[in-house]
Structure formats: C-alpha cells, structure tokens
N, C-alpha and C positions, 0 to 999 in steps of 0.2 A: 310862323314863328320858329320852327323850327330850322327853318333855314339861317336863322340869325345866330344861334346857339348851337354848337357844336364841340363836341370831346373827342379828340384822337387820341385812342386808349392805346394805342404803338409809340404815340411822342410822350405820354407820361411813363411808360416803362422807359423807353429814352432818356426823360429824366431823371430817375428813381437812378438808374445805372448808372448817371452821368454825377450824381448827390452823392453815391456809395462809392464811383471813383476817388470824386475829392476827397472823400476822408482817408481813404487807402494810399493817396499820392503826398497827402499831409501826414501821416504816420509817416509814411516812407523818408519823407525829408527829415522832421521830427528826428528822425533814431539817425538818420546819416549826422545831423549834424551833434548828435547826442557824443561819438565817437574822438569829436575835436575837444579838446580839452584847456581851457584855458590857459593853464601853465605852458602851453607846446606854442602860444601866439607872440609873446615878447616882453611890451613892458608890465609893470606892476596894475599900472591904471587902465590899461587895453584888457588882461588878464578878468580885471574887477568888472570891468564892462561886459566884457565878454560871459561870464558866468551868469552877470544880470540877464543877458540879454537871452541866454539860452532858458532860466527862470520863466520868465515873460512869455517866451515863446512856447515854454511846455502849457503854462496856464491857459495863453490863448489859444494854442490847439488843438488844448482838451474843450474848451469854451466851444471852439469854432466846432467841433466835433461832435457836441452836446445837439447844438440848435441843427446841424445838416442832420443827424440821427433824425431827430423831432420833425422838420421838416419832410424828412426820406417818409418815416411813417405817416405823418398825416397825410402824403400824395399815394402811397400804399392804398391807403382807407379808402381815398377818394376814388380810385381806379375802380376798387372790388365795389362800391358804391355803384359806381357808373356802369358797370359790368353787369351786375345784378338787376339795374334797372333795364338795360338792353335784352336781357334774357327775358325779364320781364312781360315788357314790351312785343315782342318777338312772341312767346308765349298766345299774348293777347290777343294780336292779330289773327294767329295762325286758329285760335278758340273761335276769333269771328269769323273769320274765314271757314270755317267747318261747320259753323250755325249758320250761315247766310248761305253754305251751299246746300244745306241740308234742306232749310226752307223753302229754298226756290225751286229743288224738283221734286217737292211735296206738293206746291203751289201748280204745279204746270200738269201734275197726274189729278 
C-alpha cells in the first residue's frame, strides 16, 4: 500500500514557493498598473472604464491573494504533517530495530 501513496515533501515546498510567487508577481503588476492613470489614456468613456477596471482588479487581487495565502498555508500544514509523521515513522523503525537486535543476541547467548 504504500507503494500506491506517496508525498514528495521537495515538490510541495516547490509549490508553497511557486503559490508565494504568484502573489508577489500579482502585487507586482497590481502597483505597476496602479501608476497609469486614467485621465493620461483619452476619451471620457475609456477614462471611466479604465478607473472601473483598475477597481475590479484591486478587489480581485486582493480576493485572489486572500484564497493563494489560505491555500499557501494549508499546504504549509500539510508538509509539517507529513514531515512529522516520517520522523515518526523513521523513529519507529529504528525503536524496532534496536528491540529486535537486542533480542536476538540475547536469544542466541
């Protein structure tokens, strides 16, 4: 069974990094475009658009910025999870490992 289930705790840091990217390349655009100003584009109704549109974009963002945070940290969670239980694990073995050697050259004296 355990060959069926598997966690690559190097590709979830891969994505944690690749989640905290996005948000930093979506600021990054965010504020570039934050600099263009309506009044500097033309007509009155490109202008009105244009202000909408920058509106829009700060909310979904922030929005889109909200749910990658959330997402970033509950793969955070999951990692130290998975992490914890390979220590675990790891632990366990090495416990039986030391009771099963122990017993078998008590068993052979």
């Amino acid at each position: 069974m355990g060959e069926q289930f598997k966690t690559d705790l190097q590709q979830l840091e891969t994505f944690i990094r690749t989640l905290e990217g996005c948000v930093q390349e979506l600021n990054e655009a965010r504020t570039a475009l934050a600099h263009v100003r309506a009044d500097q584009i033309g007509t009155q109704r490109l202008d009105e658009s244009c202000d909408g549109f920058q509106d829009r974009w700060k909310y979904g963002a922030e929005q889109t910025k909200k749910m990658i945070d959330a997402i970033s940290e509950g793969v955070k969670t999951n990692k130290k999870a998975y992490e914890a239980v390979e220590e675990a694990l790891d632990r366990a073995f090495k416990d039986i490992g030391k009771t099963s050697m122990g017993t078998g050259s008590r068993g052979a004296a």
